[in-house]
N, C-alpha and C positions, 0 to 999 in steps of 0.2 A: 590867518586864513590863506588857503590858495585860490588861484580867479583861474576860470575858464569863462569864454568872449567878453572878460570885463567884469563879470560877475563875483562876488565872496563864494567860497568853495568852503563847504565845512568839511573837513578832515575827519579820516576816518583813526589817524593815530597822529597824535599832536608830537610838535619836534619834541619836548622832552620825552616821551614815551620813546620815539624812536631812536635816541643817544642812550636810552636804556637797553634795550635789545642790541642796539650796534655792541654796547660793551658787552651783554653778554657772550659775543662770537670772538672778544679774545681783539677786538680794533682798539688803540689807545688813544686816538684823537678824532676827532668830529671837525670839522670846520664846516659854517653856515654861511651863507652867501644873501645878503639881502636881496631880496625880488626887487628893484627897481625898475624905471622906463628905460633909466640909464644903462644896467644890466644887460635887460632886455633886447635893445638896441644893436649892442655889440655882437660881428660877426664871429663865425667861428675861432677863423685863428687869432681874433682881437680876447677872445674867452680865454683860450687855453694858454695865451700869454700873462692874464689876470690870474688866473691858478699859477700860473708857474712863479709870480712873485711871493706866493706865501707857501708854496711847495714845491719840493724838487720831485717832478713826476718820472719813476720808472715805471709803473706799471697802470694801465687805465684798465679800470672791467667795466662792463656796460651791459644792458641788455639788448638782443637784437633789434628791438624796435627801437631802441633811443635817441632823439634827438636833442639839439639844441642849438642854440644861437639864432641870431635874427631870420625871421620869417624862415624859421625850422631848416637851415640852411645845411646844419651840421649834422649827421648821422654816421651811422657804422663804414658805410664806402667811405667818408668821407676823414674817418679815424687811421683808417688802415691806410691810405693814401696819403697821410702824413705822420704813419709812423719814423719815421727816420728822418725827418724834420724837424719834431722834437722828441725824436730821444727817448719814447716810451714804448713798450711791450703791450700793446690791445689785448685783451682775452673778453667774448663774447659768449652773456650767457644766454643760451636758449629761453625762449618763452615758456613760462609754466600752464599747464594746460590741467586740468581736472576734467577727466573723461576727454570728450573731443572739443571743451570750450577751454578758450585761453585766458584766463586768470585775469582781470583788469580791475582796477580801482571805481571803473562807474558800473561793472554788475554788482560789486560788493558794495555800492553804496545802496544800490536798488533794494540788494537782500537785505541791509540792516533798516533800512527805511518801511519793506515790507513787514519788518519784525521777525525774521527769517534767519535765527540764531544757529544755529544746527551747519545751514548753509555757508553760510557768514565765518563759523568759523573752522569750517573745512577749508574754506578760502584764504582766509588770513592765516589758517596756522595756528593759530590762539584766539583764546574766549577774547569776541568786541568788549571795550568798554566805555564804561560812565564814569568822569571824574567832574567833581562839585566838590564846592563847600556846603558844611552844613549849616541851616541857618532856623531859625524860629521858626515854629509853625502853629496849629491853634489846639495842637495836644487832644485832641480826638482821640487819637487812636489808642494814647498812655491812658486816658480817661477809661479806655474798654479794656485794657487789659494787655497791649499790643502796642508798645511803644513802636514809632515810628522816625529814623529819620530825614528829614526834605533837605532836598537839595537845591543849591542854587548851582545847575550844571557851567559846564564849561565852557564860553559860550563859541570859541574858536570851533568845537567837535561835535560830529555829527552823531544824534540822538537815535535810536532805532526807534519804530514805529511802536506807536499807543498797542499798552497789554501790560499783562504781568508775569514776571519773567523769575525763575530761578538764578541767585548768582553766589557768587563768595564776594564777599566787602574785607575789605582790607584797610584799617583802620590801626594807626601808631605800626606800621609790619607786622602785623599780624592780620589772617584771616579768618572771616567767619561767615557761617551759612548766613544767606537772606533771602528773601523775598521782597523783588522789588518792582512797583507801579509807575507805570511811564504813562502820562495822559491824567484824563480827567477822573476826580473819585466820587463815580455814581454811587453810592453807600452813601455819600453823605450829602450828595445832591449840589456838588462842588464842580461846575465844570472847565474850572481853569485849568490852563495846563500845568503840569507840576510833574516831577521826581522824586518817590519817596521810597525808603528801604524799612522792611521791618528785619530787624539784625536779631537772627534766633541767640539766644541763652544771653544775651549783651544787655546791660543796664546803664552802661559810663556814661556820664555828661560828657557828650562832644561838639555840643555848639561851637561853629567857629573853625573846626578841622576842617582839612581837606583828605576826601577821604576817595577810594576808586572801587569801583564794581564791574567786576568781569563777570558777562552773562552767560550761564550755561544752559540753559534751554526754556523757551518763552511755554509757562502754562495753560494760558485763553489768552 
């Protein structure tokens, strides 16, 4: 999880999702940095001396708003101002704006919370999703005709709001159409909260998988 004032922050795309995507744009390494106090703590130039012992920086991108270092000390003036200090090339990317709002991680959290799919992923770029294992459930739904499978989600990522939602499940790499129920299942007078997929033309025993749902547009 990430913390804002202290707080667990659920993620709207968990680091492994995101070392997926980096590889897709053609980067060959990732390095992760654990969030510590200790981290945290350190000032600007005490940070970019810690990156410089496990890489040699020529080139830093950032975005205009970006900060970092203790008590937000370090930003873009503050990049450019020691470019030649150490030795790095800044390139600054503008802020992404859709229409006249600027793109940020807490309205896309609001619109997946709203259940606001459409919106959600005009924002991000790509279908949000749901990753879970699959676990036992009380086969209701195979019993009607409509095998169903529940999830035990992911508990680091952030869930979109209670509905039922169109997606593609992705199961062993391969995809396939579903329909999937986020909340409680009034049908059956169950009002726990739960995650469950019914996986069209799919019969395989996959208890026990870990399997991902990217949502393409919420029904009711």
């Amino acid at each position: 999880c990430g913390f804002f004032s202290g707080r667990p922050l659920s993620l709207i795309t968990t680091w492994e999702e995101k070392e997926e995507i980096l590889a897709q744009t053609g980067i060959d390494l990732v390095v992760l940095l654990d969030f510590t106090s200790r981290l945290a703590s350190l000032s600007p130039h005490s940070f970019i001396e810690k990156i410089r012992q496990v890489l040699e920086i020529r080139e830093m991108v950032v975005g205009e708003d970006f900060v970092f270092g203790n008590k937000r000390e370090g930003d873009v003036r503050w990049l450019r101002e020691n470019e030649k200090v150490f030795e790095y090339k800044l390139k600054v990317i503008p802020c992404l704006k859709v229409g006249q709002e600027k793109v940020s991680s807490s309205l896309i959290r609001d619109w997946l919370k709203e259940g606001e799919v459409k919106k959600t992923t005009l924002w991000l770029g790509r279908y949000p999703t749901i990753l879970g294992k699959v676990i036992e459930g009380k086969r209701r739904g195979r019993n009607l005709g409509y095998p169903t499978a529940n999830l035990e989600p992911c508990p680091q990522k952030l869930l979109p709001g209670p509905g039922v939602y169109a997606g593609k499940v992705m199961v062993g790499g391969n995809y396939y159409k579903g329909i999937v129920n986020v909340g409680s299942k009034p049908t059956f007078k169950d009002m726990s909260f739960g995650v469950e997929a019914h996986i069209l033309r799919f019969q395989d025993d996959i208890y026990g998988e870990e399997i991902k749902i990217e949502l393409v547009a919420r029904l009711r």
